[in-house]
N, C-alpha and C positions, 0 to 999 in steps of 0.2 A: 839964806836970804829969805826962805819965804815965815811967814812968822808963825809961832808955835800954839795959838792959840786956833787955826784949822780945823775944821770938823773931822770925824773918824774916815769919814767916807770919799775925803779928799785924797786923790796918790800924794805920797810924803814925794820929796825930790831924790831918794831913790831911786826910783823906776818902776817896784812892785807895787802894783793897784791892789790892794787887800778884800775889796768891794767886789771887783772883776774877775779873783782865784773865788770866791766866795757865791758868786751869781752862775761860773762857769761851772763849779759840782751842782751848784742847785739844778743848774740846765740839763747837766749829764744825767742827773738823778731823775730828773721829770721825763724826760725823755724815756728813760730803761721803764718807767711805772707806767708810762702811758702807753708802750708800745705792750708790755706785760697783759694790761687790761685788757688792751685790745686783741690779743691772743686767745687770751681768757675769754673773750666776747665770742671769739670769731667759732672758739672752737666750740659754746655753749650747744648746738643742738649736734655733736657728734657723740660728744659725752652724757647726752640726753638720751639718745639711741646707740649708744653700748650697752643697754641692759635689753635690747628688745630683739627680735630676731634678724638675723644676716643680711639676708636681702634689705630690709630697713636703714638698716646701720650703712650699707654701701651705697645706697640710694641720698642718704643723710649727707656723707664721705664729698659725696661726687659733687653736690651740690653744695658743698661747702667749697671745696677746689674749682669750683668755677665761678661762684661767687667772689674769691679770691681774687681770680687770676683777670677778670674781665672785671671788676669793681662795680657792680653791676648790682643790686641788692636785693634783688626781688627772689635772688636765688637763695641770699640768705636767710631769707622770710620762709622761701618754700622749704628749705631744708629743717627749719624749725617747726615751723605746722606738721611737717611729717614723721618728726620727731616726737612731739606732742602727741601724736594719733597714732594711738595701738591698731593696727592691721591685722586682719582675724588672721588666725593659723587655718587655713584650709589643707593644707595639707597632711597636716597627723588623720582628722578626719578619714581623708580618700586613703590613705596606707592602710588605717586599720579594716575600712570598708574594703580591701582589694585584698587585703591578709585573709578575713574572713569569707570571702567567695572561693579565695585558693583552697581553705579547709574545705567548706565545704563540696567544691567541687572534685576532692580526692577522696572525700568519702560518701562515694557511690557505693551504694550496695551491689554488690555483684552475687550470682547464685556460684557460679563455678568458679571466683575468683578471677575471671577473667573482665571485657570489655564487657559493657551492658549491650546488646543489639539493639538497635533501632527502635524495630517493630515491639520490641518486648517494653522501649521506655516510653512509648506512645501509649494516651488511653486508647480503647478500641469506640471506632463510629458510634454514635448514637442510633440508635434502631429508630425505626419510625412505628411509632405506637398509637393505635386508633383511640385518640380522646373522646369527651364531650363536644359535640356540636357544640358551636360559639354562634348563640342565637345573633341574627341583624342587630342592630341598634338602632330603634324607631326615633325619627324625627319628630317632635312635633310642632313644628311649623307647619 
């Protein structure tokens, strides 16, 4: 009954909407790409700070899962910023600063091969030595 001359986009009297099989992958598809993206967004400063040191990288982690989970976005800001900024290594510093005090405090010279004495790693008192008289210093006012 109905006539044949209908647009493509019209359901035939069938029952299959060709339009609405057609709109409903497009939807499925936009859906999978935009929730993709957004992973892809979500996780940009963790994979930012994968190449930086530990502590970093889990400081980056955390504040990405909480940004997450409380939708909350200032964390995902902070996690970015801190991803962005390299954090000095202080610590190889003080290792090798603490390595080299270990050397050298094992190599004390010792005469008998034993402990150093006390008295022997002290310098000895200053004597008291009769100098120059240290004239006044005249005013003159």
């Amino acid at each position: 009954m109905a006539p044949h001359h209908l647009p493509f986009y019209l359901a035939p009297g069938s029952g299959t909407d060709p339009l609405m099989v057609v709109m409903g992958v497009f939807l499925i598809g936009t859906v999978l790409w935009v929730g993709t993206l957004y992973w892809k967004l979500h996780s940009l400063p963790e994979r930012m700070a994968h190449k930086s040191q530990k502590l970093q990288f889990e400081l980056v982690a955390v504040l990405g899962l909480i940004s997450l989970f409380t939708h909350m976005h200032i964390f995902w800001v902070a996690g970015l910023l801190l991803a962005l900024i390299d954090l000095p290594d202080f610590g190889t510093p003080l290792r090798s600063i603490a390595g080299s005090v270990e050397k050298i405090a094992d190599a004390t010279p010792a005469t008998d091969g034993g402990d150093v004495p006390v008295e022997a790693a002290a310098p000895p008192p200053p004597a008291d030595k009769p100098g120059p008289a240290k004239e006044k210093e005249h005013s003159h006012v």
